[in-house]
N, C-alpha and C positions, 0 to 999 in steps of 0.2 A: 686342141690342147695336147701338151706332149705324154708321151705314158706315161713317164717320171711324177708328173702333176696329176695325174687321174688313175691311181691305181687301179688294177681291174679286181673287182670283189671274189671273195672265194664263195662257196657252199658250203663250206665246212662249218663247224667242227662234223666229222666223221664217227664215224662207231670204226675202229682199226684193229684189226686182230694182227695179231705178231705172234709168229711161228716160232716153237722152239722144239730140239726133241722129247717126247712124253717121260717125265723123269725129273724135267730142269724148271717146269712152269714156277713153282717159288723162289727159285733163283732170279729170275726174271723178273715176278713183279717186288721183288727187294731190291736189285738197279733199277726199272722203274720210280719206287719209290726216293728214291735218291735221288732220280732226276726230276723229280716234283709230281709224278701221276699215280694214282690209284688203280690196280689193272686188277681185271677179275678175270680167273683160272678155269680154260675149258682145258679140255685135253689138248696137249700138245701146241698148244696156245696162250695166250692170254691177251682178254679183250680192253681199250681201253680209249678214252673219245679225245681225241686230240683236231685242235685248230692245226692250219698250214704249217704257219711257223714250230708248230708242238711236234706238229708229223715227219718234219724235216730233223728237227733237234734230237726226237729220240732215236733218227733213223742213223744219222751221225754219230751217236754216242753211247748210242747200247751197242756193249761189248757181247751182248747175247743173244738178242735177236736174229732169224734167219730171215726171214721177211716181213714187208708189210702190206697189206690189203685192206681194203675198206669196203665197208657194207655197202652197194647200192639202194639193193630192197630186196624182200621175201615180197613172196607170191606165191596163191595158190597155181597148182600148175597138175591135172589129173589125166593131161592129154600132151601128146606132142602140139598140138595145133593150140591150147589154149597156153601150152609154155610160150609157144612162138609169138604169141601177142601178146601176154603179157611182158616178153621180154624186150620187144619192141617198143613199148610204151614207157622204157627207162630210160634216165638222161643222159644215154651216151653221148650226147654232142658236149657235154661240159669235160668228159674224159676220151674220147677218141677223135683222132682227126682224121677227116675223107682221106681214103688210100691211105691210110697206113695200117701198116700191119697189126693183126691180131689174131693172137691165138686163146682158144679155149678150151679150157682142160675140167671137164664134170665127172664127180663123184654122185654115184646112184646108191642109195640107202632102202630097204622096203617100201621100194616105188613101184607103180604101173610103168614106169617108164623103166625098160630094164636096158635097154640097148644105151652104155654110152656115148659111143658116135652117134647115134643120130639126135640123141640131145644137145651134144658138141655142134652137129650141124646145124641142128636147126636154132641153136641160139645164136651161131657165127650168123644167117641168114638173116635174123631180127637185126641185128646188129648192123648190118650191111644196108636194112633195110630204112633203119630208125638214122641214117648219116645223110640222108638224101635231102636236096634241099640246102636252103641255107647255112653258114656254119657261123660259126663263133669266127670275129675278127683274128688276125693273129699271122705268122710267116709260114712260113713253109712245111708242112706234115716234117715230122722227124720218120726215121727210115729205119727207127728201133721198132721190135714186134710188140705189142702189150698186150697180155697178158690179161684174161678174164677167165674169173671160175666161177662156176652153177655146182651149189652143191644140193641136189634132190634128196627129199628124206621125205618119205612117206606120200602127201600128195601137196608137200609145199617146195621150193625154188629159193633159194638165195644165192642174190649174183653180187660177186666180190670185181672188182677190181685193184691190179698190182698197182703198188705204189714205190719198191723199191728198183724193178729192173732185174741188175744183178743180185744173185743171193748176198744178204750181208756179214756174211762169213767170209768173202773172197774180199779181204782187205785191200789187195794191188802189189802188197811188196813180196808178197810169197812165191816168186819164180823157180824156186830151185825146193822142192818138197822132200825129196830122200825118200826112204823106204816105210810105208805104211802110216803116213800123216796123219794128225789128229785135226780137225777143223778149228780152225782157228777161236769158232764161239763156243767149242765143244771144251777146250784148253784155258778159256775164261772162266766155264764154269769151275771148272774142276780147282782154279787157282783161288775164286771166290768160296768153294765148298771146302777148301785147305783150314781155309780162314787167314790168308795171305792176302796183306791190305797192303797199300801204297805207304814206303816208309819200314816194311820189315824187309829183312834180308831173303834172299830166296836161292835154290840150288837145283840146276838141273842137270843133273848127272849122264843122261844118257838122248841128249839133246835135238839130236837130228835136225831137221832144218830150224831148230833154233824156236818154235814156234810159243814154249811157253814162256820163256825169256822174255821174247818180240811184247809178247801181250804183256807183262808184267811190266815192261819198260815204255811201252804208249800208256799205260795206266797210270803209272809214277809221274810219269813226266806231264799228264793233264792232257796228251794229246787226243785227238777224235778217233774213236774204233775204225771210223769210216775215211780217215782222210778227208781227202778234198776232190773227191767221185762225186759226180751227178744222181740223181735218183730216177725214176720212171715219173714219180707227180712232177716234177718240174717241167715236162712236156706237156702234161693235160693241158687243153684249150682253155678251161676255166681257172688255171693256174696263177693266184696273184702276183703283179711283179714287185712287190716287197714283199716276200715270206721269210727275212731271215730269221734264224733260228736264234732264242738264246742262249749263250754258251753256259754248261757250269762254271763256278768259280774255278779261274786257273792255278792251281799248287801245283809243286813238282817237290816230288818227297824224292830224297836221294837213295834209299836202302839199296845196300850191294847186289846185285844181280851176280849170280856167276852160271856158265851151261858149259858142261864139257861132252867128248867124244870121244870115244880113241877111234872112231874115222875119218882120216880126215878128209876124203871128199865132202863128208854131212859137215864136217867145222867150217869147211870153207863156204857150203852152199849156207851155214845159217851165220856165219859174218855177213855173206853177200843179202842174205833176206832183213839181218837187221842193219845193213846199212841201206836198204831202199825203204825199211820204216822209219829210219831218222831216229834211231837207238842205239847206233853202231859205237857210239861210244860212252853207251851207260849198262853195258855188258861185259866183263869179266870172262875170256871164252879159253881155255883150256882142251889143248889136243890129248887128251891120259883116258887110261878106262877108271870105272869107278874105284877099283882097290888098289890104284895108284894114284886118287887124286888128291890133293893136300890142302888145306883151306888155313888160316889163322885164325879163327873160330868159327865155332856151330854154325848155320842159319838158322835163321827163324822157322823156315817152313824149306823143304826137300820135294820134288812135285816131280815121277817119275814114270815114263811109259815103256816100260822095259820090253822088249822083243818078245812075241808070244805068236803062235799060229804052227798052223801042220805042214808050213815051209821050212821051218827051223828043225825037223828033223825028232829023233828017238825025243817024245813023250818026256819019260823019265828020266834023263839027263838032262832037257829044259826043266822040271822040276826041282833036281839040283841046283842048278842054277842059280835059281828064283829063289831058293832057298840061303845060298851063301849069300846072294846080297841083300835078302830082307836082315839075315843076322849081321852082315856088316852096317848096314845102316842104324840099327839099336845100338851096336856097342861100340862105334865112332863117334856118333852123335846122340847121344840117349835123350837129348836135352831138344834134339828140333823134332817137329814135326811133320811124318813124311807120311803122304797121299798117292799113291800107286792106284795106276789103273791096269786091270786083268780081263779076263773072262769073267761072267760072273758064274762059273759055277768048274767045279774040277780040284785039280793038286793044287792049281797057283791060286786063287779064291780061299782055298784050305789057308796057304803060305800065309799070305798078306793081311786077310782077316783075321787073324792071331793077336790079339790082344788091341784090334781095332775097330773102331765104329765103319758100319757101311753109310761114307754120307752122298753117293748117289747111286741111281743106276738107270741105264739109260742104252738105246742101241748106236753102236760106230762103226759105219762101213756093214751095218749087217749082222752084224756080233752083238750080242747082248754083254756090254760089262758094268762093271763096279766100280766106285771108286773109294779104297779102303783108307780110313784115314787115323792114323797113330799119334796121340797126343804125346809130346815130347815129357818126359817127366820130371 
């Protein structure tokens, strides 16, 4: 009988934890909820059980998500030799194929087992060892590495494996990043925590490779966070071959977009990023710096990452700075609402949080910031 006629069954539904940075987890399960799931909030996570098709769909269209893993199983585990078999006794043949690559990367919690590497090893070794033997029908091993994690806490085991592959923040059209990028899910957040929806107007004044723009215009426009990329589950051997996903309902809300620069290597490099995301022309992009840019009315929401760090030189003159354009944005547009992200803590924290709510905070590249957000009046 042909595959087409004999789908192969999954195992699912999964227990699927989805990474975010610790800071954003109710961000998260608020687009989850949108996309129809209930996800409950661990740290720097949130967990939630999803079939193939669910697994696929959320991994396509959460604009937030950094990955996805699924729970294999907890297990006591009070020895290296009794991790080792109970790690062998899990069903990797339904998620790994003979010879192919894997890697394993374990976190140790107030364990007897203190040495990571040799939990690392000794699960890659179960693993090597639990693939021998017969395998699951199917073509040829894929020649991508997958990805398992053991994470030990106290004297139990839980082995996750990857289901996204690539991180899902590296959308595909970001070639050209400019100086100091924000991630791509990191700039979602921050447009969702604005309170910038699909259908208001939006302003990025100091744009660089174009990145919040890019997201507000695949937002608008209904398209997938994810493109049209492959995932890591769609290689597992017990992978059904009908898992499509279903889509949300497709709108495309037209709200002006505008991102300017007065660099114009970044205008050029964030034309070229949003014309490799298929947005290139629902972008408004302007080569002027901020106090020469001119618009025909307010925006709705203003969403700005203005240059900060001990590259940029005297302290106290970035302080100035930050200071002239927090008051040119109040008394230009009194009326939009503008979301700056800083440091969270110093002069520019001082600037920005001036008559504004802190509505996140979270680490970028290592830095602890804020993201201050001013209701237009």
């Amino acid at each position: 009988m042909s595959r087409s006629r004999n789908p192969r069954p999954s195992p699912g539904p999964w227990l699927t934890r989805l990474t975010i940075a610790p800071g954003l987890e109710a961000l998260l399960v608020e687009e989850l909820r949108e996309l129809g799931f209930d996800g409950t909030i661990d740290k720097g996570a949130v967990e939630v059980r999803l079939s193939a098709p669910e697994l696929l769909r959320v991994q396509r269209w959460s604009r937030l998500a950094g990955r996805a893993t699924i729970r294999l199983g907890t297990v006591g585990a009070d020895s290296l030799d009794m991790l080792g078999d109970r790690a062998r006794k899990q069903p990797w043949k339904l998620y790994v194929h003979p010879r192919q690559p894997v890697q394993v990367r374990a976190s140790v919690t107030r364990s007897r087992l203190r040495h990571r590497d040799r939990v690392e090893a000794k699960v890659a070794h179960a693993i090597a060892d639990a693939l021998r033997g017969p395998r699951l029908p199917g073509g040829r091993p894929p020649t991508e590495t997958l990805l398992v994690g053991v994470r030990v806490e106290k004297d139990r085991a839980t082995f996750r494996v990857d289901a996204s592959g690539e991180l899902l923040h590296r959308r595909g059209w970001r070639r050209d990043s400019g100086r100091a990028p924000l991630r791509e899910n990191f700039a979602a957040a921050v447009l969702r925590a604005s309170g910038w929806r699909p259908g208001m107007s939006l302003l990025d004044p100091m744009c660089g490779s174009g990145t919040f723009a890019i997201e507000a215009a695949r937002w608008a426009s209904g398209l997938p966070a994810a493109g049209r990329r492959r995932f890591a589950c769609e290689r597992w051997p017990c992978w059904p071959s009908r898992a499509e996903p279903r889509a949300p309902k497709a709108e495309s809300h037209p709200g002006f977009l505008y991102a300017a620069d007065r660099d114009s290597g970044a205008l050029h490099a964030a034309r070229s990023n949003a014309s490799r995301a298929e947005v290139g022309g629902r972008i408004a992009f302007q080569g002027t710096s901020l106090e020469d840019l001119v618009l025909d009315e307010a925006p709705d929401v203003v969403v700005i990452n203005p240059p900060w760090g001990e590259r940029l030189g005297d302290p106290r003159a970035l302080a100035r700075l930050h200071d002239r354009w927090a008051k040119l944005l109040r008394e230009r547009w009194p009326t939009s609402t503008v979301a700056c992200i800083v440091p969270d803590k110093g002069a520019l924290k001082r600037i920005w949080s001036e008559g504004a709510q802190t509505a996140l905070q979270f680490s970028a590249g290592g830095t602890r910031v804020g993201v201050f957000v001013r209701r237009g009046a």
